[in-house]
C-alpha positions as CSV (number, residue, x, y, z in Angstrom):
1,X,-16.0,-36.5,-11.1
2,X,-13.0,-34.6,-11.8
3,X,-15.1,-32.3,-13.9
4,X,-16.9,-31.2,-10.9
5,X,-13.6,-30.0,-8.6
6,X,-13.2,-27.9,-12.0
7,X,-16.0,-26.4,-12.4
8,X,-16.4,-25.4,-9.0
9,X,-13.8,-23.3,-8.2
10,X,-14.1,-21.3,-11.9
11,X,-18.4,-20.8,-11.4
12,X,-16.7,-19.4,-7.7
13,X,-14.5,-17.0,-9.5
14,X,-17.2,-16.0,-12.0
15,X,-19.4,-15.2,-9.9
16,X,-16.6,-13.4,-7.5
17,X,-15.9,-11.6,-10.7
18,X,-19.5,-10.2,-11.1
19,X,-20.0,-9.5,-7.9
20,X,-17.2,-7.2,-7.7
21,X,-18.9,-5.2,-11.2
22,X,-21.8,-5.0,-9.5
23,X,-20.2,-3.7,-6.5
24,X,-18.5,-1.3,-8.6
25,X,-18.5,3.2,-7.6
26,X,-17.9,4.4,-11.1
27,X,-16.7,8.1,-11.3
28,X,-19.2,10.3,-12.7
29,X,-18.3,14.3,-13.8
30,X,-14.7,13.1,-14.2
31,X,-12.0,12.9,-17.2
32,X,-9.4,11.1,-17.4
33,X,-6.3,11.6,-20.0
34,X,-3.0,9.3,-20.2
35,X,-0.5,11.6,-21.2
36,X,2.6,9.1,-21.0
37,X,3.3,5.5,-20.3
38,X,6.6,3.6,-19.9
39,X,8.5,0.6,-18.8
40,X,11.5,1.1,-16.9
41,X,14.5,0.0,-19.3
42,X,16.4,-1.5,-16.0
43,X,15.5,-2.4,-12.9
44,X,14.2,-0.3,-10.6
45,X,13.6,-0.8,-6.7
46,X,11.4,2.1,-5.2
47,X,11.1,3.1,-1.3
48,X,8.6,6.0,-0.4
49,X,8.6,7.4,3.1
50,X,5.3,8.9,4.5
51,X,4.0,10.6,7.4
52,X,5.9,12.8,10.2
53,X,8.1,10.5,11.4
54,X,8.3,8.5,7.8
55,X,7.3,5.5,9.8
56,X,5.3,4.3,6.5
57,X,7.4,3.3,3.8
58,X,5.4,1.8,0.3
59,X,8.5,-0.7,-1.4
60,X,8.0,-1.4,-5.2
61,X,11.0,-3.9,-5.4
62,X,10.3,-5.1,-9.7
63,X,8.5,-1.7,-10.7
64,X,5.9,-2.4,-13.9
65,X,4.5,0.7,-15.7
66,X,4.8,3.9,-14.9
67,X,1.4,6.1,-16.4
68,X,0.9,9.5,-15.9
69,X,-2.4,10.9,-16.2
70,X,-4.3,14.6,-16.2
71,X,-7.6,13.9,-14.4
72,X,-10.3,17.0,-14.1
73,X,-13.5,16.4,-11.8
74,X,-16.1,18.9,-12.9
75,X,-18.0,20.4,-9.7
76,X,-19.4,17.7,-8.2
77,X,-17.5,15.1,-9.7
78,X,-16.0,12.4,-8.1
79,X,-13.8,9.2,-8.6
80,X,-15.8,6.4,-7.4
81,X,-14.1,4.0,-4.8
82,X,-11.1,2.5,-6.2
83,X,-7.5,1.6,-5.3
84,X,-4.3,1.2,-7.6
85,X,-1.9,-1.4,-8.3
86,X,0.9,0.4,-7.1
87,X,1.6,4.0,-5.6
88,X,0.1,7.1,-7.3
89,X,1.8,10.3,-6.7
90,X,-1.3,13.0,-6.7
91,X,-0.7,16.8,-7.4
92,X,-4.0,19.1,-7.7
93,X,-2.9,21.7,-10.0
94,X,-6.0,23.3,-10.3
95,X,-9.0,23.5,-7.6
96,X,-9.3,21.4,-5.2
97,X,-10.6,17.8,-3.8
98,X,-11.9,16.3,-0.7
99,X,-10.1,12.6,-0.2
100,X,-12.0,9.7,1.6
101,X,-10.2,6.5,2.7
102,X,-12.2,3.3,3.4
103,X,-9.7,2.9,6.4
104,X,-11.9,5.9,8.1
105,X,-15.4,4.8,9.4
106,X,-15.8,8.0,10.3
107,X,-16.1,9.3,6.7
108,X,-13.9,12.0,7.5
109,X,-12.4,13.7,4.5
110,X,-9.1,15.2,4.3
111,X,-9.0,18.8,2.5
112,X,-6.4,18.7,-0.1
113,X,-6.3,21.9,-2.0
114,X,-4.2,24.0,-5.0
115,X,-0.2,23.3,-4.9
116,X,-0.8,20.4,-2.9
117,X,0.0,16.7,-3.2
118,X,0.1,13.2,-1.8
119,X,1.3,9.6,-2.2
120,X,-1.6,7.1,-2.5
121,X,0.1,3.8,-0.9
122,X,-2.1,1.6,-3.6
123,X,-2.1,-2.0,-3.3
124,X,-5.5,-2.3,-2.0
125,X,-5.7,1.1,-0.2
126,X,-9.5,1.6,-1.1
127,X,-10.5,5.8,-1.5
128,X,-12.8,8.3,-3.4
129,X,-12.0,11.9,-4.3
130,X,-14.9,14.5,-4.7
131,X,-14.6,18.0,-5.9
132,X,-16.8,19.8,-3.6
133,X,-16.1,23.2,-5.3
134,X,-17.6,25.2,-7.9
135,X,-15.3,24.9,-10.3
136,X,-13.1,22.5,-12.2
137,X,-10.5,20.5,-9.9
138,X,-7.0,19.1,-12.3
139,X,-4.8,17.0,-10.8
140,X,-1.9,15.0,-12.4
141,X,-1.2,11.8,-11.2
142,X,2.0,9.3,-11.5
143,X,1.3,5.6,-11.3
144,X,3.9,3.2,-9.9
145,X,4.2,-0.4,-10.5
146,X,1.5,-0.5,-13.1
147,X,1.4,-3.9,-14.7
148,X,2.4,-3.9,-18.4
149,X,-0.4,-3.3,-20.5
150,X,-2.9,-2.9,-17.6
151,X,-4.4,0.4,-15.8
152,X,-3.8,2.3,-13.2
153,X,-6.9,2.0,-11.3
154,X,-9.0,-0.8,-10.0
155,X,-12.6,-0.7,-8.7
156,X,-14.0,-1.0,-5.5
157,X,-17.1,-1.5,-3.9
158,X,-18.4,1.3,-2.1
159,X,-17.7,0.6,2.2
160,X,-21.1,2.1,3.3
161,X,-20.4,4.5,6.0
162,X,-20.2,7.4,3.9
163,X,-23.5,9.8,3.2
164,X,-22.9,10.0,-0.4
């Protein structure tokens, strides 16, 4: 009998697992190069402030990994859904993309365009970037709190309100 309470909840997880593949957005027309990866040699305890009134604030107290990565979506190209681990500073220093958030119903996407940048609050904040230009969008990206010897981004299944 015991067998049974073990098997159980590890056929649950399997199948959670492969469900969640399935579910996968993969990016397509999109490359990704780590340029740099490192630990922090002491501890660090991180506090980001968002927004107008900085009312958001994303707190890494034991930051992991830190990877920072050149990413270039070809025209057309876009990330997939995903989220991060941890927070991912964004900086589009060529072109330009078009951010979606899973948060938004709506599908409304927020314009983010040449010298411009964000903070990504990661931890389960689900989004997809598209480049809806003509030509070649880089951006260089900084991932907080990655966990040692994993990446930077984690799939997600697609919401469904979106057109595309």
């Amino acid at each position: 009998m015991r067998t049974k309470h073990i098997v159980i909840p590890v056929a649950a997880g399997i199948a959670a697992t492969l469900a969640a593949v399935v579910l996968a957005t993969p990016a397509t027309g999109v490359v990704g190069t780590v340029m740099a990866r490192a630990g922090f040699i002491d501890p660090v305890d991180i506090k980001l402030k968002v927004g107008d009134q900085q009312k958001e604030v994303i707190h890494v107290p034991h930051a992991g990994d830190t990877v920072m990565q050149r990413i270039v979506f070809a025209p057309g190209g876009q990330s997939g859904w995903h989220s991060h681990p941890g927070p991912a500073i964004v900086l589009v220093a060529r072109g330009e993309l078009t951010l979606y958030s899973s948060d938004d119903p709506s599908c409304v996407g927020r314009h983010i365009g040449l010298g411009q940048g964000f903070v990504d609050e990661g931890q389960g904040h689900v989004h997809l970037a598209r480049n809806l230009s003509g030509q070649e969008t880089e951006v260089w990206v900084t991932y907080l709190d990655v966990p040692p010897g994993g990446g930077p981004r984690l799939d997600a299944a697609d919401p469904g309100f979106c057109p595309f």
